[in-house]
C-alpha positions as CSV (number, residue, x, y, z in Angstrom):
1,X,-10.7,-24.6,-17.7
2,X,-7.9,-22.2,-18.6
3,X,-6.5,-20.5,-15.3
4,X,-4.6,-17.9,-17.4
5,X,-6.8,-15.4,-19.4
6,X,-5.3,-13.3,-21.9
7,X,-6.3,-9.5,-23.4
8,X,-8.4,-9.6,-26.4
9,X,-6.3,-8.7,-29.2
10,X,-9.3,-6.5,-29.7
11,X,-12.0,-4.3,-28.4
12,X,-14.8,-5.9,-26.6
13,X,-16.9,-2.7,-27.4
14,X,-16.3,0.6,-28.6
15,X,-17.8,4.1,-27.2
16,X,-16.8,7.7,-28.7
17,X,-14.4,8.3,-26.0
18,X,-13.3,4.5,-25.1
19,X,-12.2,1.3,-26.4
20,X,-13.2,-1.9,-23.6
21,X,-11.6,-5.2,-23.4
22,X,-13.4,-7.7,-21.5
23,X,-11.8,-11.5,-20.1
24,X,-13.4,-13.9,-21.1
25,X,-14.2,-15.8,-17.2
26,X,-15.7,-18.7,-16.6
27,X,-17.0,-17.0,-13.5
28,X,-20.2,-14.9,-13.0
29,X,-19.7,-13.9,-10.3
30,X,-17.9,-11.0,-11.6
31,X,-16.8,-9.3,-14.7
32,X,-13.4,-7.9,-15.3
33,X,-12.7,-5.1,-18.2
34,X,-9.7,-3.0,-19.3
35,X,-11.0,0.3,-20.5
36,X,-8.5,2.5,-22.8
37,X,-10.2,5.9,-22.5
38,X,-8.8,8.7,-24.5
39,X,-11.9,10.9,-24.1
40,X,-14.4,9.4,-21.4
41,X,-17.8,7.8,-21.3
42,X,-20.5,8.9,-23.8
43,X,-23.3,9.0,-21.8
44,X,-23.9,9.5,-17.8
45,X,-24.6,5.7,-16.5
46,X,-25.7,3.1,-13.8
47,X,-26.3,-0.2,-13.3
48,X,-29.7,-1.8,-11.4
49,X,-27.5,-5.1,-10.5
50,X,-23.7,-4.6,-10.2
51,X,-21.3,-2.4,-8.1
52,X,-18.3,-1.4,-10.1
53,X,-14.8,-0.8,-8.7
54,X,-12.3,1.1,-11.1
55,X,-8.7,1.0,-11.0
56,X,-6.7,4.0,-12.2
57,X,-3.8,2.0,-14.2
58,X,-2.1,5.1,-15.9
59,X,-3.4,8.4,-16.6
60,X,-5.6,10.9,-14.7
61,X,-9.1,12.4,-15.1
62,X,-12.5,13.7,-13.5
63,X,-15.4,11.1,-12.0
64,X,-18.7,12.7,-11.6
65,X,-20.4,9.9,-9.1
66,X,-24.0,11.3,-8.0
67,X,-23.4,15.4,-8.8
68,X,-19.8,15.4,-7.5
69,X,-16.2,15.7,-9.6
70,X,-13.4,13.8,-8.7
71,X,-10.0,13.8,-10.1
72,X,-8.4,10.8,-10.1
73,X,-4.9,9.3,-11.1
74,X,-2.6,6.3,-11.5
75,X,-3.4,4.3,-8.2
76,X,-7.0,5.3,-7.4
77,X,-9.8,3.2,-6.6
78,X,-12.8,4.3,-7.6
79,X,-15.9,2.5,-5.7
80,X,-19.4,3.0,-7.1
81,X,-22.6,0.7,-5.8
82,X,-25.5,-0.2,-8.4
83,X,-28.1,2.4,-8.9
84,X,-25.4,5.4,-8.6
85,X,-25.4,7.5,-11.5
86,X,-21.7,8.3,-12.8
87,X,-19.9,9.7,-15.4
88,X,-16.0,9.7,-16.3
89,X,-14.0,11.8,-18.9
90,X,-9.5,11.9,-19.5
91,X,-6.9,10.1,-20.4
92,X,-6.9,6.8,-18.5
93,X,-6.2,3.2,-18.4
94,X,-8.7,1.6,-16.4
95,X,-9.3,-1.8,-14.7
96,X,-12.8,-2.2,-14.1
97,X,-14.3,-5.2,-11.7
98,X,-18.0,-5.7,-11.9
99,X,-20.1,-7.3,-9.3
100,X,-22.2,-9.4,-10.1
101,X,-20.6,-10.0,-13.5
102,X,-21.7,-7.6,-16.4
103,X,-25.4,-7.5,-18.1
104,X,-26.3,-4.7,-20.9
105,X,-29.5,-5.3,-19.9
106,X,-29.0,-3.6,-16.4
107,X,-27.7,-0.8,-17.9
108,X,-29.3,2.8,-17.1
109,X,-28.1,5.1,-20.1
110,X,-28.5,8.9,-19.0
111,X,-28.2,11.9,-20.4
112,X,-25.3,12.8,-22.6
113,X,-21.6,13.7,-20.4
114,X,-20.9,17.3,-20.3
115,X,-17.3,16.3,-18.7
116,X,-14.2,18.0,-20.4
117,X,-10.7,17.0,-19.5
118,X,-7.6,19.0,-21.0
């Protein structure tokens, strides 16, 4: 087992707005992702099986968690539970922790994200 994981050299996945890095961990229990967003999500989204806890790194911009904007910036937790429908545009660095670890095929895909962020 290697205790030390390193950042992909490249992206895990790619979205219009985003580029993701995902560690590679032994555990699934959890998921762990760096997200370099330079526009925001592409589409409004939840998960049936996993809360998700993002970590502001650098940067600001707006969550939209169940019909309400939020700005965020550097230093904010951002807390959503599975089922919660969410969107996220800016200019961000994010940490994102997944619990239970990640699975596309608990992904709900919405409609596309009307978010702007100047």
């Amino acid at each position: 087992m290697e205790y030390i994981k390193k950042l992909p050299d490249n992206p895990s996945f790619r979205q219009n707005g985003l580029f993701g890095y995902n560690f590679d961990l032994d555990s699934k229990d959890l998921s762990i992702t760096i997200e370099d967003c330079f526009k925001g999500h592409d589409r409004y989204y939840a998960n049936a099986r996993s809360e998700m806890i993002y970590y502001v790194v650098e940067g600001e911009g707006i969550f939209k968690i169940n019909g309400k904007e939020n700005k965020v910036k550097k230093d904010d937790l951002i807390e959503i539970p599975k089922n919660t429908e969410f969107v996220f545009a800016g200019k961000m660095k994010l940490l994102l922790i997944t619990s239970p670890a990640f699975r596309k095929e608990d992904d709900i895909n919405g409609k596309e994200n009307d978010l702007t962020f100047e």
